[in-house]
N, C-alpha and C positions, 0 to 999 in steps of 0.2 A: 557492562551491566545493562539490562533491558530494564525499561523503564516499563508500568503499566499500561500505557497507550499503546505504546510497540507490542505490546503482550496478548492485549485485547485483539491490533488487527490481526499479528498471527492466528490468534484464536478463530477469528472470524473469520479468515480466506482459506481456513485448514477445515473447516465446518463447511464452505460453502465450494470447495474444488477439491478436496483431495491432494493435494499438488504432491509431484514427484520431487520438486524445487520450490523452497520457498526465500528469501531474505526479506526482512524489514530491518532498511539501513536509516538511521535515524542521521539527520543532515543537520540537526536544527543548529548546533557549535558554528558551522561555515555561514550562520543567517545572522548571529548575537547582531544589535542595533537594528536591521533593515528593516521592514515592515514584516508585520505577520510575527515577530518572535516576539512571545509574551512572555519569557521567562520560566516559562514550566521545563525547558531542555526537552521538549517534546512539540515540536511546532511544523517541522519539516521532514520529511521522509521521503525516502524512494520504497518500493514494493517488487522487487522483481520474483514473478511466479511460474512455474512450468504445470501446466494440467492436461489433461486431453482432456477438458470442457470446452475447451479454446478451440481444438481443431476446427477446420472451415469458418472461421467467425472472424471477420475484417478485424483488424486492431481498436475502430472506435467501438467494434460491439465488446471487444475485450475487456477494453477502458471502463466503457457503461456496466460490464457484468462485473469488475472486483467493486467499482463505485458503488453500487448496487448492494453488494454485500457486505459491505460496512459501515450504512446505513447512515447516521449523523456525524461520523469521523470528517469523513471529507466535506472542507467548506464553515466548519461549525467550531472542530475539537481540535482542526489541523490547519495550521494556513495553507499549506503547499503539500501535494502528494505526486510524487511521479511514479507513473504505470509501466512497466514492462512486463506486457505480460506474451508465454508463448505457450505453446503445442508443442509436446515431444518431437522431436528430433527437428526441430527449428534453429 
């Protein structure tokens, strides 16, 4: 089951790339106790995404471009997000 958080950021990296690939893998069950989980089962996620927005753009302008379009999630709504983000046929 997809929680509303995970819903939202699909929302938002499908709004803001298009993607050919998308996952939002929620991690937060492998965090329970450690810092950053607040209890909501929504604290930790990975994002991995395929766009040709990515093509020619180093992996930190990657990173900054999905951070970028998901506005207050990261840092604020999320303790932990991991990025992978790629270009078609990467």
């Amino acid at each position: 089951m997809t929680g509303p958080l995970a819903q939202e950021i699909r929302t938002l990296l499908t709004a803001a790339f298009a993607p050919t690939r998308l996952d939002v893998i929620n991690d937060s069950a492998h965090h329970h106790g450690h810092a950053g989980h607040d209890g909501s089962g929504e604290s930790h996620f990975t994002v991995e995404i395929e766009s040709a927005r990515f093509a020619g753009q180093s992996r930190l302008q990657r990173q900054r471009l999905v951070i970028a379009a998901l506005g207050d999630i990261p840092g604020q709504r999320v303790h932990a997000l991991a990025i992978r983000a790629r270009a078609p046929g990467e």
